[in-house]
Structures are given as structure tokens and as C-alpha cells.
N, C-alpha and C positions, 0 to 999 in steps of 0.2 A: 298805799305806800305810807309808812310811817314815817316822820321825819326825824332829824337824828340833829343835835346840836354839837358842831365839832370843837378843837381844844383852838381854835383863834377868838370862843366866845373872850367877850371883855365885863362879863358879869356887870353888864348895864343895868340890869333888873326890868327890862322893857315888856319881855315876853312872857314871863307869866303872870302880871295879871289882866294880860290879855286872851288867853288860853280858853275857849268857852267850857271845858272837857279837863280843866284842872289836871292836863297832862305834864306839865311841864313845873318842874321842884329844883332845890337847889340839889345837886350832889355833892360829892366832897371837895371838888375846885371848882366847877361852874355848873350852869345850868344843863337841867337832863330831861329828856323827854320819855315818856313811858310811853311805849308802844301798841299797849294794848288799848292805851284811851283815846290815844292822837288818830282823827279822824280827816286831819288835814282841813281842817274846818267845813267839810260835807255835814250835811245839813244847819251848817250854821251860817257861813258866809262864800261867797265866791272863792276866796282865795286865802291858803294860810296868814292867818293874819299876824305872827312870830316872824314869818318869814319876809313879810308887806314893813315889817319895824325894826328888823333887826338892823342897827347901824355897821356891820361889821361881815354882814351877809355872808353866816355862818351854820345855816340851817338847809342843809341840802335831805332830797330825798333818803332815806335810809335802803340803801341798796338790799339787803338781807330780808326786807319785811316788806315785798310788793305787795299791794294790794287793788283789786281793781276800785270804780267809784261805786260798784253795787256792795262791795264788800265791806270798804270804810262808811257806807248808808249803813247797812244793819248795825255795824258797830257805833254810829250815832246813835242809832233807833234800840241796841242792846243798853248804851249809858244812859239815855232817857227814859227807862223804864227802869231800869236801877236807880236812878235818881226820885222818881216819882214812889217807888216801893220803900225808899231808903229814910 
């Protein structure tokens, strides 16, 4: 499940450079999360760690983009391998 940053962000700037997967960018009014990279922090830490900081606890699951924990692994394991190729 990707997560999704909804319009109560207050462009803190906390969460991305926390992000281990440089999923999360500014967009045109707040912070946005790409879904193809957001692992939820599988294989990085126990628990999103966007979501562990956000002061405004505005970072809910992305309903449209389930994914199980073996799926968001490979997609760890598909940006660690583009990372190391890259």
C-alpha cells in the first residue's frame, strides 16, 4: 500500500528528507508521494517513517494502490537494484 499525503499537509518539510526511497517531492502546493517508489519503508525500517514525523498526521494509506508486504519487498528490492545499476 502506497501512501498518499493529503491537502491538511502544512509543508513542514519533515518528510522528505526522511524518505529512504526518495519518494516523496514537492508538488505544486504540498508535498507528494510517488507511488511507484513508496515502499512504506519495507525493507528499510519497521514503520513509515513520514508518517512516525508528520506533525499534522496527514499521511494515510493510499486506498487505490494496495499493496501486500511481499509486494512493497520486491519493490524495495526492484529500487535497490536500480539504485546500485544507476
Amino acid at each position: 500500500m502506497a501512501l498518499w499525503i493529503t491537502d491538511e499537509c502544512i509543508n513542514c518539510d519533515v518528510c522528505e528528507p526522511e524518505c529512504p526511497n526518495q519518494a516523496i517531492s514537492m508538488g505544486a502546493e504540498i508535498y507528494v508521494i510517488d507511488p511507484d517508489r513508496c515502499t512504506e519503508c519495507v525493507g528499510h525500517f519497521d514503520t513509515p517513517q513520514c508518517v512516525q514525523l508528520c506533525p499534522v498526521n496527514c499521511i494515510p494509506v493510499r486506498p487505490d494502490r494496495v499493496e501486500t508486504h511481499a509486494q512493497l519487498l520486491a519493490k524495495y528490492h526492484r529500487l535497490m537494484a536500480e539504485k546500485v545499476a544507476g
